[in-house]
N, CA, C and O atoms as a MOPAC input file, in Angstrom:
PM7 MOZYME 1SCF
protein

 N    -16.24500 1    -1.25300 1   -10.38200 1
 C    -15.20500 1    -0.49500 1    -9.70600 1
 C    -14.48000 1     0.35900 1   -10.74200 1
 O    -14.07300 1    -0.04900 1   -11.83000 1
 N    -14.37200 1     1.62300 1   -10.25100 1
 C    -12.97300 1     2.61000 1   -11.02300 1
 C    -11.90200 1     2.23500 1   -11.32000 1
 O    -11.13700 1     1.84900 1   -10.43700 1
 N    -11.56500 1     2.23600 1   -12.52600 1
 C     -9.97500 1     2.01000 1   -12.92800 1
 C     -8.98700 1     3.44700 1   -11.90800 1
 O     -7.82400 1     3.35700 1   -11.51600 1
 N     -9.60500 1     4.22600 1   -11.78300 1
 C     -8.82400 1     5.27900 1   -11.35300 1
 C     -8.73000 1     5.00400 1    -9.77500 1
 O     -7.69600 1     5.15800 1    -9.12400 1
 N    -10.09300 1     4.53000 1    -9.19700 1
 C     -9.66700 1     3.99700 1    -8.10200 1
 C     -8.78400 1     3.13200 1    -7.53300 1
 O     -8.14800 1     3.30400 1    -6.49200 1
 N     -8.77200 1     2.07700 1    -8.35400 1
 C     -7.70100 1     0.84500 1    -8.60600 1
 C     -6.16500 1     1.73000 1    -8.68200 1
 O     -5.35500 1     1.72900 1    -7.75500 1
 N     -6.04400 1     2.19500 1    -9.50800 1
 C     -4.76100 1     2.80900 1    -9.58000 1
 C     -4.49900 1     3.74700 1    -8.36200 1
 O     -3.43200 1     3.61900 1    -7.76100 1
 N     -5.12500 1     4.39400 1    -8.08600 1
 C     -5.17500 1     5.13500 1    -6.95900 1
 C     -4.63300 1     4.89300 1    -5.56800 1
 O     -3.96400 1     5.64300 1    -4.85800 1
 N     -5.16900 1     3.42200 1    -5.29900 1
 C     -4.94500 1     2.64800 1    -4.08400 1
 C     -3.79900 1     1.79600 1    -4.38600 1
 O     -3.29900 1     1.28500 1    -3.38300 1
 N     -3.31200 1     1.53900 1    -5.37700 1
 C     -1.99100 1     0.80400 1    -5.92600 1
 C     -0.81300 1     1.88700 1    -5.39200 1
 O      0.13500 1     1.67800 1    -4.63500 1
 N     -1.30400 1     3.32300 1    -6.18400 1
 C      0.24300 1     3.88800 1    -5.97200 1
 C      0.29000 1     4.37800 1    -4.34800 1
 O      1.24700 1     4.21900 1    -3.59000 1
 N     -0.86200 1     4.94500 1    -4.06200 1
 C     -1.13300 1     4.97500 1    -2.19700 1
 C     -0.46100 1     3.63400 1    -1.33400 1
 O      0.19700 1     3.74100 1    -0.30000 1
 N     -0.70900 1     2.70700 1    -1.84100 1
 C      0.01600 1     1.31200 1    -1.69200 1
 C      1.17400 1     1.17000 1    -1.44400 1
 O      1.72000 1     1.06600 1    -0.34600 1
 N      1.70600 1     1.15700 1    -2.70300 1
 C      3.16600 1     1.70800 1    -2.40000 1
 C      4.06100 1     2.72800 1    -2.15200 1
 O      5.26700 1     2.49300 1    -2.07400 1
 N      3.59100 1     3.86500 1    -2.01600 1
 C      3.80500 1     5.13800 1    -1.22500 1
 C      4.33400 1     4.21200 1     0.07100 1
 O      5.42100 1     3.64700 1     0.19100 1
 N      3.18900 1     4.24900 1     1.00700 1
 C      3.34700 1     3.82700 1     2.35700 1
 C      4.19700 1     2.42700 1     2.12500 1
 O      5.22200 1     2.66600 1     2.76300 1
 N      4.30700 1     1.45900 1     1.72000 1
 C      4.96100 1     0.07100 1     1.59500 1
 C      6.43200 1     0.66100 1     1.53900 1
 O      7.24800 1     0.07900 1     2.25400 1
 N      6.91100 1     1.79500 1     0.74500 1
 C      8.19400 1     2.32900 1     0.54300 1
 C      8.58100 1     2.27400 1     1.55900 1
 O      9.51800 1     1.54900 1     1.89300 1
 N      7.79200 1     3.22200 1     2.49800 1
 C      8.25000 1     3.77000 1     3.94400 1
 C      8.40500 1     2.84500 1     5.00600 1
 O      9.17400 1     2.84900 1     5.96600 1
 N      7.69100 1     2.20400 1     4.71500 1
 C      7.55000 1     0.40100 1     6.14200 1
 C      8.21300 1     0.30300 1     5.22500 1
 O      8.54000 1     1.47500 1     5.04200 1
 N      8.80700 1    -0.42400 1     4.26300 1
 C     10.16200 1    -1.23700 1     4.01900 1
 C     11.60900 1    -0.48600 1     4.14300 1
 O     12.72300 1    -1.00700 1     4.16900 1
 N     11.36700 1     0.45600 1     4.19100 1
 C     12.70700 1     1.20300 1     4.78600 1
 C     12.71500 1     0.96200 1     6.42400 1
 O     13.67800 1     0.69100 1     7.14100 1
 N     11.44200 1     1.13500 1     6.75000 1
 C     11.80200 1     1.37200 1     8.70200 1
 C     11.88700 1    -0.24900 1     8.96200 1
 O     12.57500 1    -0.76000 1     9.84600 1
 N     11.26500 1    -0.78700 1     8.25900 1
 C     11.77800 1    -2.46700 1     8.88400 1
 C     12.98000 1    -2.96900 1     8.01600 1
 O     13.78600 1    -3.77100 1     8.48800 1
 N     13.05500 1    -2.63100 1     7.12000 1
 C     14.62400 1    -2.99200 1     7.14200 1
 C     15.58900 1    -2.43800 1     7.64600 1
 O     16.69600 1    -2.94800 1     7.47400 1
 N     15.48000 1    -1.45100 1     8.27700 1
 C     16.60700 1    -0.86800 1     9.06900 1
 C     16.41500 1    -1.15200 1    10.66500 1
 O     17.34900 1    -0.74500 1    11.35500 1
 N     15.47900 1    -1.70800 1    11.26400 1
 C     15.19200 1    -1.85500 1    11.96900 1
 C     15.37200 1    -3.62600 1    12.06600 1
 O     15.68800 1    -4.13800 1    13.14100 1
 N     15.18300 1    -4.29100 1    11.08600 1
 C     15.41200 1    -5.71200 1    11.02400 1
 C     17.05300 1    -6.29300 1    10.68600 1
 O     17.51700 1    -7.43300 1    10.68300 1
 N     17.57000 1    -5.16000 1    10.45600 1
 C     18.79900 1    -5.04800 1     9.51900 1
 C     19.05200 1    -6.08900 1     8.29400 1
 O     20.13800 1    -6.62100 1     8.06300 1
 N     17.76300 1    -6.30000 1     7.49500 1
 C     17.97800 1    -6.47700 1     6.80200 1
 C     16.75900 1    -6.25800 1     5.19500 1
 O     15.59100 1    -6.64000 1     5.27200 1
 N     17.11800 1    -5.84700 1     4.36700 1
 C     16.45400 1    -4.92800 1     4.02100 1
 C     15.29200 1    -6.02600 1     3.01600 1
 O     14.10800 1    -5.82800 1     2.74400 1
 N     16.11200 1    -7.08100 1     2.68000 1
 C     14.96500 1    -8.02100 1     1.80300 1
 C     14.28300 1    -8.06600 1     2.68000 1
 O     13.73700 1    -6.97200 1     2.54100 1
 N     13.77400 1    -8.55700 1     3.67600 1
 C     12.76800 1    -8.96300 1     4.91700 1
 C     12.25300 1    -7.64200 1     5.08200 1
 O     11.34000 1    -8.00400 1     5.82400 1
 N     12.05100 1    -6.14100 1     4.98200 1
 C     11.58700 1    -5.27400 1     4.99400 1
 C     10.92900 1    -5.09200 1     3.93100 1
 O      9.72700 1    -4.83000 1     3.87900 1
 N     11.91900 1    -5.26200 1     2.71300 1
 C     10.84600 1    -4.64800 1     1.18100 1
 C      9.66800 1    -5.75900 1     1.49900 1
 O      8.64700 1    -5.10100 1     1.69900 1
 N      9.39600 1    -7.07900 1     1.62200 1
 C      8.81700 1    -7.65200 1     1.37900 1
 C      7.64400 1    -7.51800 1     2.44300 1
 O      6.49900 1    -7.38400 1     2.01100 1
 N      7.84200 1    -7.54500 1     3.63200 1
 C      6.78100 1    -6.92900 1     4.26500 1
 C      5.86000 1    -5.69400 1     4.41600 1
 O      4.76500 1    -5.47400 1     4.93200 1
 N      7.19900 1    -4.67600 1     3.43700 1
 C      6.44000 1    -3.20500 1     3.54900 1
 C      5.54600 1    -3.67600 1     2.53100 1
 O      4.44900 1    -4.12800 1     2.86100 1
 N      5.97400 1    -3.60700 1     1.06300 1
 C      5.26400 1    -3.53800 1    -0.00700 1
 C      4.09900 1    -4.70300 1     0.19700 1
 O      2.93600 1    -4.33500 1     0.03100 1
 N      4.34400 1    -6.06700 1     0.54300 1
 C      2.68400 1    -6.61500 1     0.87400 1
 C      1.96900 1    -5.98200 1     1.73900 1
 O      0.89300 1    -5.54600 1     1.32700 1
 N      2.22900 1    -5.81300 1     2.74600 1
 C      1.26300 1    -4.69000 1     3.67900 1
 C      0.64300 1    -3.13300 1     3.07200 1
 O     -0.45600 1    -2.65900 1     3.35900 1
 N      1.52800 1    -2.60800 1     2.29900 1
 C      1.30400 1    -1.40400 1     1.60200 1
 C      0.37100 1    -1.51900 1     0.70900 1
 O     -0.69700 1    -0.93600 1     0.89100 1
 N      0.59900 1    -2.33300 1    -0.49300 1
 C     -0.31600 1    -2.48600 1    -1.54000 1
 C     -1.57900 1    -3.34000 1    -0.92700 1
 O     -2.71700 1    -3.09600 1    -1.33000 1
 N     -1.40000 1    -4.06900 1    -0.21200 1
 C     -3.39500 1    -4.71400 1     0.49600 1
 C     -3.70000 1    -3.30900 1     1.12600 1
 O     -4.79400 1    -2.80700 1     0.87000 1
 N     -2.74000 1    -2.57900 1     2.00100 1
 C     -3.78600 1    -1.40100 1     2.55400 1
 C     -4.31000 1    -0.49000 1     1.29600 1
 O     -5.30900 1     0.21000 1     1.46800 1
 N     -3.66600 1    -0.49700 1     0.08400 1
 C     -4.07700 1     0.72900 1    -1.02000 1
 C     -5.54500 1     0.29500 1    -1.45100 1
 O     -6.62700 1     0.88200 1    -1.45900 1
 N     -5.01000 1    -1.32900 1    -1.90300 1
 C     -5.75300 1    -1.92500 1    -2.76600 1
 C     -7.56000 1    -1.82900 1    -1.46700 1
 O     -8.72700 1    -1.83300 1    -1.85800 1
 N     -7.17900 1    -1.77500 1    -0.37400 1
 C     -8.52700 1    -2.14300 1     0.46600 1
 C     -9.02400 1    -0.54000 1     0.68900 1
 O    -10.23700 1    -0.34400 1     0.75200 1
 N     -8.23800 1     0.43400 1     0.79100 1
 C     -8.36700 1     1.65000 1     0.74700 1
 C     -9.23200 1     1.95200 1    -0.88200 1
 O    -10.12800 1     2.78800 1    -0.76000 1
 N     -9.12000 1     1.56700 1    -1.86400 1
 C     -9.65500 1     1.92500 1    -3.21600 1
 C    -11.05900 1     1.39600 1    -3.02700 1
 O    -12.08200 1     2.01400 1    -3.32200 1
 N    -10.99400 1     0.15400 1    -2.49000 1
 C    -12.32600 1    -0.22600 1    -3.14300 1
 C    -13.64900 1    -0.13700 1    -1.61500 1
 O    -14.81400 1    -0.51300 1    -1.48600 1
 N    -12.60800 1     0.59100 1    -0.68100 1
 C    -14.10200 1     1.29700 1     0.09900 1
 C    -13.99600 1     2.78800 1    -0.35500 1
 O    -14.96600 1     3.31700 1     0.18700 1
 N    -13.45900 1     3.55600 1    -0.92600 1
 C    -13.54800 1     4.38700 1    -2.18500 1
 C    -14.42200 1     4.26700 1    -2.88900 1
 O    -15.17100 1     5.23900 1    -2.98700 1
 N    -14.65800 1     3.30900 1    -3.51500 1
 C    -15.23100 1     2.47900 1    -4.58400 1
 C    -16.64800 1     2.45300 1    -4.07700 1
 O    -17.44000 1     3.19300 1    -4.66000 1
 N    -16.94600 1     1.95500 1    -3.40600 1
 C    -18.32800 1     1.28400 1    -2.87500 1
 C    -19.10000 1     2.60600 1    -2.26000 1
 O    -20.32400 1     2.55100 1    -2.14200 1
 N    -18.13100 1     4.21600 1    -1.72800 1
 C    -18.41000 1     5.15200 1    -1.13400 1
 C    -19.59300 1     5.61200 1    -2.38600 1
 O    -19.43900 1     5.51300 1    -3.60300 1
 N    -20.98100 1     6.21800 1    -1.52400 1
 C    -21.46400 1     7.16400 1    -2.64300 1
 C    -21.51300 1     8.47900 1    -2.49100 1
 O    -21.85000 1     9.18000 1    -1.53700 1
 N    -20.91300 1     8.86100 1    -4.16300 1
 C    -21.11400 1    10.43800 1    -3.72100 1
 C    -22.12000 1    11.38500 1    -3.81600 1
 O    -23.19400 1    11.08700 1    -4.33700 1
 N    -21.86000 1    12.69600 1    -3.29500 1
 C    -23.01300 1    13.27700 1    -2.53900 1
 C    -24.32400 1    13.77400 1    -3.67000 1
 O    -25.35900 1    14.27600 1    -3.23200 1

C-alpha cells in the first residue's frame, strides 16, 4: 500500500469527521459525544476510502 494513499484517506478522514462532529454536536448538544463520533466515523471512512484506492489499478 501507498504511504500517500494512507495519508490521503487520513486527512479525507478527518475533513469529513470535522463536519459530523460539528453537526452532531450541535445537534446532540453536546459536543464531546459529537467529536467522538464524527472523527471515528471520519477517519474509518478515509482510512477504507485509501485502501480501495490502493488495491484500484491504474490505467
Amino acid at each position: 500500500m501507498n504511504k500517500r494513499n494512507i495519508m490521503y484517506g487520513l486527512a479525507y478522514g478527518i475533513s469529513i469527521g470535522v463536519g459530523v462532529a460539528i453537526t452532531f454536536g450541535v445537534a446532540l448538544e453536546n459536543m464531546a459525544i459529537g467529536i467522538s463520533i464524527g472523527l471515528g466515523s471520519g477517519v474509518s471512512l478515509g482510512v477504507g476510502c485509501s485502501l480501495l484506492l490502493s488495491k484500484r489499478k491504474s490505467c
